[in-house]
Structures are given as structure tokens and as C-alpha cells.
C-alpha positions in Angstrom: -17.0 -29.2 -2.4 -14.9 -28.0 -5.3 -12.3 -30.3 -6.1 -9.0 -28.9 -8.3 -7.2 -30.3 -11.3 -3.6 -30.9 -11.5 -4.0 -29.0 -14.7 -3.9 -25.7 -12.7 -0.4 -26.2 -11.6 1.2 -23.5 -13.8 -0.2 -20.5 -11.8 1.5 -18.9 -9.2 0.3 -18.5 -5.3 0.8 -18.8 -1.6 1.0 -16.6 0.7 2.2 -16.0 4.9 1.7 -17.4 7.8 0.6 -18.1 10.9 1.0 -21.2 12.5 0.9 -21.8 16.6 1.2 -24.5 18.7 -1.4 -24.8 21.6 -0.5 -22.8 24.3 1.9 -24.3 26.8 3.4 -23.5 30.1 7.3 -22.3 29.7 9.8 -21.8 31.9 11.9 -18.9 31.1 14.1 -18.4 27.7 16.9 -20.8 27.0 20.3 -19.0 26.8 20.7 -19.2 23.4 19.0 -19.7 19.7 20.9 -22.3 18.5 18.0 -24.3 17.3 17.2 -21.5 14.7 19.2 -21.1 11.6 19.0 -18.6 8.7 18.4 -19.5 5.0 18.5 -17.1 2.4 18.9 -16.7 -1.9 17.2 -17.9 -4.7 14.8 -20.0 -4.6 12.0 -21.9 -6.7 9.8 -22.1 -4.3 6.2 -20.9 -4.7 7.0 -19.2 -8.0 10.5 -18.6 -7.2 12.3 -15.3 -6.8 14.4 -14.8 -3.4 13.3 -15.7 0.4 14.9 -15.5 3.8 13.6 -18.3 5.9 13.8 -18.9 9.8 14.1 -22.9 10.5 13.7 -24.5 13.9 14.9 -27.4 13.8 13.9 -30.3 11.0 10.0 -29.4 11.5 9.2 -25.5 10.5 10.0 -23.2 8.9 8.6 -19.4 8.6 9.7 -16.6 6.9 9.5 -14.3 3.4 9.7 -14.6 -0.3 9.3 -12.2 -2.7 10.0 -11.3 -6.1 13.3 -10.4 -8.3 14.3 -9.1 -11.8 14.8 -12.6 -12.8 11.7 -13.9 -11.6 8.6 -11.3 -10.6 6.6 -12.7 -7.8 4.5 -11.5 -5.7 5.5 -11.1 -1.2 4.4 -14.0 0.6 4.3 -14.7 4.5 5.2 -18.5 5.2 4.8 -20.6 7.9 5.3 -24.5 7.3 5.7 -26.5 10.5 4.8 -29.8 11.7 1.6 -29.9 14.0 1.2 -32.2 16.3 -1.9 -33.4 17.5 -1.3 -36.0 20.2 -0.8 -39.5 20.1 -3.7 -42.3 19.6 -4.2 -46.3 20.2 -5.7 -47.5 17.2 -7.6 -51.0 17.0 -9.2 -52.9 14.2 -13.0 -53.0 15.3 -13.8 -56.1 13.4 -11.0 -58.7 15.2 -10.2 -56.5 18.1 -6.7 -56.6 17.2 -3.8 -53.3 17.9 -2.5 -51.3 14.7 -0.7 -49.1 16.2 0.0 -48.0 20.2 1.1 -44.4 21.6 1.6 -43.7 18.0 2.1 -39.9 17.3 -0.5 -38.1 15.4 1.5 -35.5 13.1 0.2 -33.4 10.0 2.2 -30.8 8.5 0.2 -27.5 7.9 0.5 -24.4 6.5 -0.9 -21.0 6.5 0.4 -18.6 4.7 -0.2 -15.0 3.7 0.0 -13.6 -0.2 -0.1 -9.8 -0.5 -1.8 -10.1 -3.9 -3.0 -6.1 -5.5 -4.0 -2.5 -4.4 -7.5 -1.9 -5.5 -9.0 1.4 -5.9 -12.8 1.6 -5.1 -15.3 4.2 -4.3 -16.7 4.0 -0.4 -20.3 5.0 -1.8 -22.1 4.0 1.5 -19.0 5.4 3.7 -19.1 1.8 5.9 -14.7 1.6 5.5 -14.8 -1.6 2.9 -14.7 -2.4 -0.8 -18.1 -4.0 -1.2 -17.7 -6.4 -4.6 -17.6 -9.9 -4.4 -15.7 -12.3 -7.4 -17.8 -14.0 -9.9 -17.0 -17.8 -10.1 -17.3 -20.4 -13.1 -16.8 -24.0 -11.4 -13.4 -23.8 -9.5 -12.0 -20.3 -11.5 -13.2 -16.3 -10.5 -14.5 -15.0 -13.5 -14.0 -11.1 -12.7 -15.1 -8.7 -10.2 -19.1 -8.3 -8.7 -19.2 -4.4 -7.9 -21.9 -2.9 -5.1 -19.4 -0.4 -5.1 -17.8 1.4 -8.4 -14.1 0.0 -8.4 -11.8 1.5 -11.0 -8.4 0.1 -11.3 -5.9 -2.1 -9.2 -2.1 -2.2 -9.5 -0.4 -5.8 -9.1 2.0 -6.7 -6.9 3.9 -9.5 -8.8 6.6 -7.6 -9.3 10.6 -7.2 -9.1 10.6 -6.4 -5.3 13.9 -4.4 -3.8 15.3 -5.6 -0.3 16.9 -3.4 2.1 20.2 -4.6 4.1 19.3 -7.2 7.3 19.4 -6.1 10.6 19.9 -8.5 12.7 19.8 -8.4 17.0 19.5 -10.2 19.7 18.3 -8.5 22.5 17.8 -10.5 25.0 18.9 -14.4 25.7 16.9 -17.0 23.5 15.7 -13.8 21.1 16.5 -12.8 17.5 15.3 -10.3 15.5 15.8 -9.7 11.2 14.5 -6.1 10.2 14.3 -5.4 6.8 12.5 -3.6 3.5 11.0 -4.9 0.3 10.6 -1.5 -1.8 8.5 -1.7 -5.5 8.2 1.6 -7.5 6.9 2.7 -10.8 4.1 -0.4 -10.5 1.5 0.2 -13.7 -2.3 -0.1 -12.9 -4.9 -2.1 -14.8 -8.1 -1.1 -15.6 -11.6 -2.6 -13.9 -14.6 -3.2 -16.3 -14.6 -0.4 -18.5 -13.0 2.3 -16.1 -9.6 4.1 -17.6 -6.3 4.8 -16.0 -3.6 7.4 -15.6 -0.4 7.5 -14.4 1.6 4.9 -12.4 1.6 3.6 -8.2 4.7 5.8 -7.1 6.2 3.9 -4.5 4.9 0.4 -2.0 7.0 -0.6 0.7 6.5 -3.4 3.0 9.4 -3.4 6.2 9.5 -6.9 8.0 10.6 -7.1 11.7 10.6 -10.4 12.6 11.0 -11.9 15.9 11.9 -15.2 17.2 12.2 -16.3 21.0 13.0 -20.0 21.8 11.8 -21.7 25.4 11.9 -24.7 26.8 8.7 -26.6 28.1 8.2 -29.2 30.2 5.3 -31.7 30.9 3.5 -30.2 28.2 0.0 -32.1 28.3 -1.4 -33.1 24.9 -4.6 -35.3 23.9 -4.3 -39.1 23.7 -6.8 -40.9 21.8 -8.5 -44.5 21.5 -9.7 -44.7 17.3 -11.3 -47.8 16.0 -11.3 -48.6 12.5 -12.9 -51.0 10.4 -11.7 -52.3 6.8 -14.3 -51.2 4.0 -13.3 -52.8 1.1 -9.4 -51.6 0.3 -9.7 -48.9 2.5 -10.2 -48.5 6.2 -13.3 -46.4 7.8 -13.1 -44.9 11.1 -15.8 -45.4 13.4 -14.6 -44.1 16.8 -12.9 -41.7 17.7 -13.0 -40.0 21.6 -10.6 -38.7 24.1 -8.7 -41.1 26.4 -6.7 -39.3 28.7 -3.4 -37.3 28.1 0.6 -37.9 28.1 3.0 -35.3 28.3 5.7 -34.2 26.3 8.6 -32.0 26.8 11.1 -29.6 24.2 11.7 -26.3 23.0 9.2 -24.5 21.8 9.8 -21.0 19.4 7.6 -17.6 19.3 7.7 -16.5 16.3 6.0 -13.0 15.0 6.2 -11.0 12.0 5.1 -7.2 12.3 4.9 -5.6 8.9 4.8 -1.9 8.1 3.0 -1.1 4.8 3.4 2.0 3.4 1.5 3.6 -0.1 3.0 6.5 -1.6 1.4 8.4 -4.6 -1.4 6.3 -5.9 -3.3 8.6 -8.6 -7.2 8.4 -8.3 -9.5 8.7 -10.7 -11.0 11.8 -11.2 -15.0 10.5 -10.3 -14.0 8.9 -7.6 -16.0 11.3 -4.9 -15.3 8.6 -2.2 -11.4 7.3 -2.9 -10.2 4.6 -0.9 -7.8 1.8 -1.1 -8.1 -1.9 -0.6 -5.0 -4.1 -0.3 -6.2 -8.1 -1.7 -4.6 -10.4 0.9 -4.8 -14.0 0.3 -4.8 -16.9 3.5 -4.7 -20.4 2.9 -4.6 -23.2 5.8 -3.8 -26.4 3.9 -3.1 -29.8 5.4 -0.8 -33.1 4.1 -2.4 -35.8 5.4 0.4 -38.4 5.0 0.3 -42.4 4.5 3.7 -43.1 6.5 1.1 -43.4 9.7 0.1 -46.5 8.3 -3.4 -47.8 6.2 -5.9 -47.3 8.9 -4.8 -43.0 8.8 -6.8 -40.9 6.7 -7.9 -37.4 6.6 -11.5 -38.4 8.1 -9.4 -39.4 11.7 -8.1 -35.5 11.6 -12.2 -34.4 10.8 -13.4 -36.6 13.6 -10.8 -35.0 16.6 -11.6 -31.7 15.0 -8.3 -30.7 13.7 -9.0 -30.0 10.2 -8.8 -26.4 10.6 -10.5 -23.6 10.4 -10.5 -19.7 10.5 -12.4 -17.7 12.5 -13.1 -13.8 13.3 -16.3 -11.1 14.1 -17.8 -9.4 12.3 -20.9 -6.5 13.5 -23.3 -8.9 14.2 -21.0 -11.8 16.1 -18.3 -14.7 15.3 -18.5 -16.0 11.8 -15.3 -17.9 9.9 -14.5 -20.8 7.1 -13.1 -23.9 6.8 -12.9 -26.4 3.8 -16.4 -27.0 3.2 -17.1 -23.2 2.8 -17.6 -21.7 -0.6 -17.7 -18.4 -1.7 -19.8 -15.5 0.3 -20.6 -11.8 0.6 -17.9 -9.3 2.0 -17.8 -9.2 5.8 -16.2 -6.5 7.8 -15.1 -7.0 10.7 -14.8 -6.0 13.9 -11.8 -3.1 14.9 -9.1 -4.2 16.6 -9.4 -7.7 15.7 -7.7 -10.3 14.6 -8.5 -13.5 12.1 -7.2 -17.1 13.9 -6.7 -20.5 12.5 -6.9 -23.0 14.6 -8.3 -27.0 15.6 -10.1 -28.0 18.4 -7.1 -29.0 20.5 -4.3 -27.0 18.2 -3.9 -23.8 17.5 -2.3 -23.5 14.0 -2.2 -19.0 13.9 -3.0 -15.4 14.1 -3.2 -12.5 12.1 -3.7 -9.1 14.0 -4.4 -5.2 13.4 -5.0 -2.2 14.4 -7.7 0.1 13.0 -5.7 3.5 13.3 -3.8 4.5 9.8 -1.7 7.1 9.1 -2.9 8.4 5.6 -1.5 12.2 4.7 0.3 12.4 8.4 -3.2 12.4 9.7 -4.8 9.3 11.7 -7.5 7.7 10.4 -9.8 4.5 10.7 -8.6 1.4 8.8 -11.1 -1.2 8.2 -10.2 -5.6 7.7 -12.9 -7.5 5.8 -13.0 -11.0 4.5 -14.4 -11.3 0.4 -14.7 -14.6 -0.2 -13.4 -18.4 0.0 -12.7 -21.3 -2.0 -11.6 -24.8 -1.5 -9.8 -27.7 -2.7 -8.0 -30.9 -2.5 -5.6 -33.1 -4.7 -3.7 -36.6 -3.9 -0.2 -36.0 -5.2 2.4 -38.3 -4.4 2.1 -40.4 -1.1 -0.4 -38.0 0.8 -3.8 -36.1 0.3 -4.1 -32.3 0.8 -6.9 -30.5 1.5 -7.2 -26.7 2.4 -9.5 -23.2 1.7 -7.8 -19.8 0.8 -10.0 -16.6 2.1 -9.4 -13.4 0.4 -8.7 -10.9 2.9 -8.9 -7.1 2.8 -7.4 -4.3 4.4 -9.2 -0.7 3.5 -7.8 2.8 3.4 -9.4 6.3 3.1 -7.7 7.5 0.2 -4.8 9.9 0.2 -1.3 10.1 -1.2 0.6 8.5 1.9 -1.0 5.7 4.1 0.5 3.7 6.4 0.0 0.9 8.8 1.0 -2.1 10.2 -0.3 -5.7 11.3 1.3 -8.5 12.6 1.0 -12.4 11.8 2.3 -14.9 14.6 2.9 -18.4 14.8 5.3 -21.0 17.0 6.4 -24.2 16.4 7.2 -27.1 19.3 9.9 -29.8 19.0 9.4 -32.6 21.1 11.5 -34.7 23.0 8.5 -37.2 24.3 8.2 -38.2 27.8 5.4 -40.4 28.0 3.7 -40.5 24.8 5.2 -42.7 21.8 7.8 -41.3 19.5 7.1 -38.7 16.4 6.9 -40.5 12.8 6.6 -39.2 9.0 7.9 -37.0 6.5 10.9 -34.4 6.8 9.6 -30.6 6.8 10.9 -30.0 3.3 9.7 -33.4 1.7 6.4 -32.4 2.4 7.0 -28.8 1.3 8.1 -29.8 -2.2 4.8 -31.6 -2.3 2.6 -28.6 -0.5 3.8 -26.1 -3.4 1.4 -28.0 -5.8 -1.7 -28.0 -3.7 -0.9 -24.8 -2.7 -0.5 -23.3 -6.1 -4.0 -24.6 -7.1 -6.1 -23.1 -4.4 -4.2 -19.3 -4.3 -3.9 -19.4 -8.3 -7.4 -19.6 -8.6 -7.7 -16.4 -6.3 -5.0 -14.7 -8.3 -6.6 -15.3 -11.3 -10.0 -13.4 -10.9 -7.9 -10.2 -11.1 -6.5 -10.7 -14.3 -10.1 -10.7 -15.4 -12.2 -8.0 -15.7 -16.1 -7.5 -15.3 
């Protein structure tokens, strides 16, 4: 595993968002939103630039941030919520004794989407992806690994234009935000020793986002019995299993963001028989494990109920995905019509969905998704340990001089009002946010930074 230096801090990253809840039974929509509030401006937050942010409640918060004239930046997808993953009796295995009863197992995790750079490649064997992986030295990409001739990309951290809000609510307990982000003029760089020409006319990305609150009741969720045994300073788990359920009751929000992307006027390079377009996406899932649990919690409790979290998809030949212990591996495309999840064994933290039809040059074509490559890391910072993987996502174009298309991220978050099982405890949402911009910036700069350099 490839552990990361605070040293690294000063790069930018992050990106959006999916984050569920496990699925629940809910009656139908309460009569009103008033659990979700707007924020919007300026903001240093992952870089810094301007955001508008949906919060529910005191525990998540999703939404966008992108770039200004001030401060260039890049668009990012967010989703920060509390994830709850039941509650546990913990005893001391060497005495016997109770450290903690019906005490609520929460983590705060986030998974988040970065729409990183447009990549121009040529689709030699005609299979729909950009086949090149990214060298690596240690922790940082070194440049790009062609199987396939790429020729130039054009950045996306950039001053982004927004669009007015539209705002609805069409039916009780729903709210929706519509809006652009509009970049023009955007200069391309040069791959290995390929030249350029011209400039990326026009990228638009239009956000409709979608929020619908419900309220659940006798929502089951896992209860567990851990044992724990001091080592030393520390504590080392040496059960964990299953031991029945409680339930729990609250409102729970849907959240989804459907974004249209649109390409206008990219200018290809002349011995590029094949053109095609890749758009560099980058996912994170990333975890604070906190302290405030008391000694006996620690990351290896989350690894032992199976709630670290993963990703997963398929690709041709079957399922495949990543999780923190994965390195770095050969492009994968996946299957049409899919989708990439994230989720634990018990939890279900989000999903990013497509479709494979594009629009390029008012004509419908196939679109293809494929995953690049992976890499992890961890940091203690403060009171708490973090520990996530970013994945490099791709979404590939035929060439032309208009594409269009449109996937969709969707997450939920639940507040609980418990019934039978012990009362939440930790951190507020945006303590632990301050905290997860450094980890985050450390995994999602290092995939940032292979584009700066070339073969």
C-alpha cells in the first residue's frame, strides 16, 4: 500500500459524489423540504473558487464547486455525509468487562467526482476507449503510457461561467436547482512530442439536481458484538460478527445529479485517422475514521464488518472493481449501459450511471465508460485517520465538432431519530470536512498531476 506525505498538500483535487444510504422502506414524501437548505458563494474549499451546496440537516452535504476569475479550479461533484453503519456492544476480551453498549457506529465518507481534462487520442483498434495507462514513480504519475497515439488534452482548471438557478419544486418534499457552468477559449497542451493548433471552442456542463426528502420508519440496521484486546497502547480487535438488528426511524433525502456535457469545436490533429475524445474523470471514496468513539475504535473494526468501501462495475469478461488496497492497472472498459457503485457490505455509500448513446454532429452514436487506473492512500491528521483510493475514470467519444451526453451520479443521506438502537456520537459534518480537504487533496493531486507531465 502507498502511503502519502503531508508534503503533497499544495496540489489541488476532489471531485463528485455519490453517496447512498442502504436501501430502506419509505412511506410517501413529507410535505415539505424544510430539512434542506441552500449554500452558495465563495469558498476555499477544495481549491476554492465558488460552489452551491445542498445540506440536510447537520450530517451531508452534496452539491458543486467550480472555478472563478479569482481562483481557476477545476468542476467537482461532492457528496460528504455521515454513514452510519449500525450500532455495536464492545467488550474488553481480556477482563470481560463493557466499553461501550448500543453505541452508534458512524464514519463520515465521501465520494466525489473531479471532471479533470479532454484528451484527444486515436481509436487505432476501433474498441470505443483511449487505451494508455499512467506511468508511476512511488506515490506520483510520471506521464502518459500510450497503446494508442494520444496527441494533446485541454485542461479544465479553469475560470468556469454559471448560468442563473432555476429553482422548482414540483411536487411535495421535491426540489430541483438547474443550472450551467460554460468555459470557452480553453488552450490545449501537447502529449509527448505531438503539436497543437488552435484552441477548445466552447465546454458546457448543465447541472439538474434533484432532491426528494421521506420519512422512514423502523428502518432495520446491523447490530454488532466486537471484542477487543489491549496490545500494547493500542487496542486490537479480535471479533467481530453480527448480533441481531435494532431499528431506527428519520427522514431520509434522494438526492441525484444529472449532468449534460456538451463539446463544441475541438480541432484535431491532422494524423489523427481515428479522432476521438476522452473526458479524465476522477472518483475518490475516502473515509475519517474518528477517535471520539473511544480507544478501542479503529479503522480495522470498519475492515472487519466490511464497510471500508469499495467500487465496483463490469467489464466484457465479468464484475471487476477497487478498493484501498488496489494499485494501478490496465484500462478496462466496461460494459454499456452500466453504471460504477461504491458501496460496504451492509451500506451503500453511491452510484454513477450512463448511457452509451451520444449525440456527436446531431447524429447518435456509441459512447464508451472505462476505468484507467487507481491509487491509494492514507494520512492521520488531526484527531482521526483517513484512508481512501481515487480511480481515474473515462468517458469516450467518436470525434466530431459537437458531442453531447449525459450521466447521472446519485446519493442519499438518512438522519436518524433512533428507536431502539443507542444514540449517534462524533464530529459535526463540516469539522470533519475541513479535515477531509487534506487527505483528499493528496490522493486526487497525485492523479492531477500525471497530466501536467508528458511522455
Amino acid at each position: 500500500m502507498k502511503h502519502l506525505s503531508k508534503g503533497m498538500v499544495g496540489a489541488l483535487a476532489a471531485a463528485i459524489v455519490l453517496v447512498a444510504f442502504a436501501p430502506l422502506t419509505a412511506v410517501p414524501a413529507r410535505a415539505d423540504v424544510t430539512a434542506v437548505t441552500e449554500e452558495q458563494g465563495a469558498t476555499t474549499l477544495l481549491g476554492g473558487g465558488d460552489h452551491r451546496f445542498i445540506r440536510f440537516g447537520d450530517d451531508a452535504a452534496f452539491g458543486v464547486l467550480w472555478g472563478t476569475n479569482a481562483t481557476p479550479n477545476n468542476i467537482y461533484l461532492v457528496a460528504i455525509k455521515a454513514r452510519y453503519l449500525g450500532v455495536a456492544d464492545v467488550t474488553n476480551g481480556a477482563t470481560g468487562t463493557t466499553l461501550a453498549s448500543d453505541r452508534t457506529i458512524r464514519i463520515y465518507t465521501i465520494y466525489a467526482l473531479k471532471l479533470g481534462a479532454i484528451v484527444e487520442f486515436n481509436d487505432l483498434n476501433q474498441d470505443g476507449i483511449a487505451n494508455y495507462t499512467r506511468a508511476s514513480s512511488g506515490v506520483n504519475y510520471t506521464g502518459y503510457t500510450e497503446a494508442e497515439p494520444l496527441y494533446k488534452y485541454a485542461s479544465l482548471t479553469t475560470a468556469w461561467t454559471p448560468s442563473p438557478v432555476n429553482r422548482t419544486d414540483p411536487a411535495p418534499g421535491t426540489r430541483t436547482w438547474s443550472f450551467s457552468l460554460t468555459a470557452r477559449n480553453l488552450s490545449y497542451v501537447a502529449i509527448g512530442g505531438s503539436t497543437t493548433n488552435g484552441a477548445l471552442d466552447l465546454v458546457t456542463f448543465t447541472f439538474h439536481l434533484t432532491t426528494t426528502v421521506v420519512h422512514v420508519d423502523n428502518a432495520t440496521v446491523p447490530k454488532y458484538a466486537i471484542t477487543v484486546e489491549r496490545q500494547g497502547l493500542l487496542w486490537r480487535i479480535t471479533n467481530a460478527s453480527r448480533d441481531g438488528s435494532v431499528t431506527w426511524s428519520g427522514d431520509r433525502l434522494q438526492y441525484t445529479v444529472k449532468w449534460d456535457q456538451k463539446i463544441v469545436g475541438w480541432d484535431f490533429h491532422s494524423s489523427n485517422a481515428n479522432p476521438a475524445l476522452v473526458i479524465e474523470v476522477g472518483a475518490i471514496v475516502a473515509n475519517r475514521f474518528p477517535t471520539d468513539l473511544g480507544e478501542w475504535f479503529t479503522a480495522a473494526i470498519v475492515y472487519r464488518l466490511n464497510e471500508d468501501g469499495r467500487m465496483g462495475w463490469r467489464n466484457n469478461t465479468g464484475a471487476d472493481g477497487t478498493n484501498e488496497t488496489t494499485g494501478y492497472r490496465q484500462p478496462q472498459r466496461l460494459r454499456n449501459n452500466s453504471s460504477i457503485e461504491a458501496g460496504g457490505s451492509w451500506t451503500y455509500i453511491g452510484r454513477l450511471t450512463w448511457a452509451s448513446g451520444c449525440t456527436v454532429d446531431n447524429a447518435t452514436r456509441t459512447m464508451y465508460a472505462q476505468v484507467q487506473g487507481g491509487i491509494i492512500g492514507a494520512i492521520a491528521y488531526g484527531n482521526a485517520t483517513y484512508i481512501g483510493f481515487a480511480v481515474l475514470i473515462g468517458f469516450s467519444f467518436p470525434g466530431g465538432n459537437d458531442i453531447e451526453h449525459d450521466p447521472t451520479v446519485s446519493s442519499d443521506a438518512f438522519v436518524i431519530t433512533p428507536t431502539g438502537g443507542g444514540t449517534p456520537s462524533g464530529l459535526g459534518l463540516f469539522v470533519a470536512a475541513i479535515a477531509f480537504v487534506v487527505v483528499l487533496l493528496l490522493i486526487l493531486a497525485i492523479v492531477s498531476a500525471g497530466r501536467r507531465r508528458k511522455k
